[in-house]
N, C-alpha and C positions, 0 to 999 in steps of 0.2 A: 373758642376751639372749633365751634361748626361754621363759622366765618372762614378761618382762616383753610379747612377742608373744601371747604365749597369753591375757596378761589383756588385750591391746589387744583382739584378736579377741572375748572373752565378753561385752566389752561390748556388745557390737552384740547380745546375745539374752539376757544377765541383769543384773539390778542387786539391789545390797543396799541395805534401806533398814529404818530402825529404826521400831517401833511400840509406843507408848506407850497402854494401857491401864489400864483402873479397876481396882482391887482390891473382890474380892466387898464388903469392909467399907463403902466407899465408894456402890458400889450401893443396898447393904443401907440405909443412912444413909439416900441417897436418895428411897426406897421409903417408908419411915419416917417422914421429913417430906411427904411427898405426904398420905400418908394419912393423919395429923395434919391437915395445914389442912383436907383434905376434909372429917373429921368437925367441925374449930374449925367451920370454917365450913359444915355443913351445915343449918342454921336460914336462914341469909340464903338458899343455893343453891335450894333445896328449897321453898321458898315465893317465888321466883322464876321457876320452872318451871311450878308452880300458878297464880302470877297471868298469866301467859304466855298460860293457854289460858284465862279470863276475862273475856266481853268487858263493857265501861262499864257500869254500868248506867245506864239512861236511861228514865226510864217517867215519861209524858205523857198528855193526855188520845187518842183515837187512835179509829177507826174501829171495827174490831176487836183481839181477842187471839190470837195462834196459837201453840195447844200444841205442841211438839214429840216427837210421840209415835211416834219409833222406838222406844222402849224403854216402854212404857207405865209411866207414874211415877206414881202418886196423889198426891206432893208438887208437882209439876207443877200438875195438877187442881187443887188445895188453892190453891195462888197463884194460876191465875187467877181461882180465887172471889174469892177476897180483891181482886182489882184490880177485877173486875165492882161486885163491893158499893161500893165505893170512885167508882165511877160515871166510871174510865178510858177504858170501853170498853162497849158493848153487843152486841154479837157475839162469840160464841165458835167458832172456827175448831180445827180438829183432823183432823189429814191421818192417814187410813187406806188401808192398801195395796187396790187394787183389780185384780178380774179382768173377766173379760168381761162379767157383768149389775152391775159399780159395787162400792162399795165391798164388801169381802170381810165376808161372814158374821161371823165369829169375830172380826176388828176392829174393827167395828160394835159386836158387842156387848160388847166391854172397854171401848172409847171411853166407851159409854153407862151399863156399870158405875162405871169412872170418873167420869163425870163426876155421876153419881147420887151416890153415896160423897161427893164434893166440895164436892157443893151448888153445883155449877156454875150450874144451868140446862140451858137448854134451848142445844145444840151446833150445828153445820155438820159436817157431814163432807166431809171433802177428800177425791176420789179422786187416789191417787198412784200413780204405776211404780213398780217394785220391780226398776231397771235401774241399772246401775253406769254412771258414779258416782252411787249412789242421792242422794246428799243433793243435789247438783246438778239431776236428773232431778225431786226430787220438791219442789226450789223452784220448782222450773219449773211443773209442773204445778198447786203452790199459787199461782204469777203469775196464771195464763191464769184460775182459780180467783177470785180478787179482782179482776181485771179485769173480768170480767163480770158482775162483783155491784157494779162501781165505788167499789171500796172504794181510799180513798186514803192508809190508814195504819197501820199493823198493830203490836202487843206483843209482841216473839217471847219466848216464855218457853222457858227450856231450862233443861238439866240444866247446872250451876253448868261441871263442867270440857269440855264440849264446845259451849260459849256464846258464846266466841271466835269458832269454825268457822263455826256457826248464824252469828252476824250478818255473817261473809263474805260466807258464800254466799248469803245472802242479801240484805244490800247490792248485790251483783252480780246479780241477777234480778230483785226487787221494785224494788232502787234503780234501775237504771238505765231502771225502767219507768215511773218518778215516783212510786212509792209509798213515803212513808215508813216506816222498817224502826227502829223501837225495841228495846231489848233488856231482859227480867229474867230475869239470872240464880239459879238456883236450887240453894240447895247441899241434898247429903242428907247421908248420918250422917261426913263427912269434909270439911277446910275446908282453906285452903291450908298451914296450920299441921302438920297431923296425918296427911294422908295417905299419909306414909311408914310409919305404924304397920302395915299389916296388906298382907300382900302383896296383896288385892285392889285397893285404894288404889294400890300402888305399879305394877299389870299396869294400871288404869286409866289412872291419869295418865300412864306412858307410850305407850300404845296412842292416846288421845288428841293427844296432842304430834307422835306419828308422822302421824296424819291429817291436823292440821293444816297441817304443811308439804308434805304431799301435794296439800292442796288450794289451798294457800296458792302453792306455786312450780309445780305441773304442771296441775292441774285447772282452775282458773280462766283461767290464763293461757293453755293451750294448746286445753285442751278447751271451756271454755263459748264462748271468741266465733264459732263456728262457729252457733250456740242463739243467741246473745241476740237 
């Protein structure tokens, strides 16, 4: 009778209750096929990620060309010769970072290295902010820039995995300002196939993909309608 009391009472502050867990084998197992299909399938994954940040290409006859030269690229330069020759576009546009007497010294004259090397021609220089979010700030400043040269349609030429971003943000500033916004993208020594070979490829393309939903879910959204 005080047995059966005492277990009436515990119930009120303990319970047994059984637990069914994996054995390490089964884990192990687990682990093993994960990482199986990841590698089966890392050709499709991998080059999915790569065309992700890629945007259309679309190249038309168009007003001007504009280089995207945060990163100054001579392959860059080299396509828009190539589109000029081609008789796409007759203006060459090229946003360099500017301080208080206009475009900065040392940008100025990479651009015009550049585009010597190129066989460009003869360029524009775009002065642009060097204010966060820079790409945002410095489509902006490329708007107000073709606005008043009334230019009604622009080439964006970019670097192949950041071409995506380029024609967001830029559909979003130029677009919504009635300028048509083209895209050619431009690949360097890595393609959507191959850029997992070399960790610089693989710090790229992530770094890349990280901006892009940066800009793609907080930037645009939150931060430019405030600008447009």
């Amino acid at each position: 009778m005080q047995n059966s009391s005492l277990r009436l009472w515990r119930r009120h502050f303990f319970y047994r209750a059984e637990r069914l867990r994996t054995t390490w084998k089964f884990r192990f197992g687990i682990a093993a096929v994960v990482i199986l299909l990841t590698w089966a399938t890392s050709r499709w994954w991998t080059a999915a990620i790569a065309d992700s940040l890629i945007c259309e290409r679309d190249v038309a006859s168009a007003d001007a060309i504009l280089i995207e030269n945060f990163d100054p690229d001579y392959l860059l330069f080299e396509r828009a010769a190539a589109l000029r020759q081609r008789a796409l576009a007759s203006r060459v546009l090229v946003p360099v970072p500017a301080d208080a007497f206009g475009p900065n010294t040392v940008a100025r004259a990479i651009a015009q290295t550049m585009a010597e090397i190129g066989r460009v021609g003869a360029i524009e220089l775009v002065p642009i902010r060097e204010v966060e979010p820079i790409s945002l700030n410095a489509a902006l400043d490329v708007r107000d820039f073709v606005m008043r040269r009334q230019i009604r349609s622009v080439i964006v030429v970019a670097p192949l995995f950041r071409s995506r971003r380029s024609a967001l943000v830029y559909g979003a500033t130029l677009g919504r300002a009635g300028i048509s916004v083209r895209c050619e993208p431009v690949a360097e020594n890595r393609s959507p196939e191959s850029w997992t070979s070399t960790s610089h490829g693989v710090q790229n393309v992530l770094e890349q993909w990280l901006k892009l939903q940066y800009y793609r879910f907080y930037v645009l959204p939150f931060r430019a309608p405030d600008r447009l």
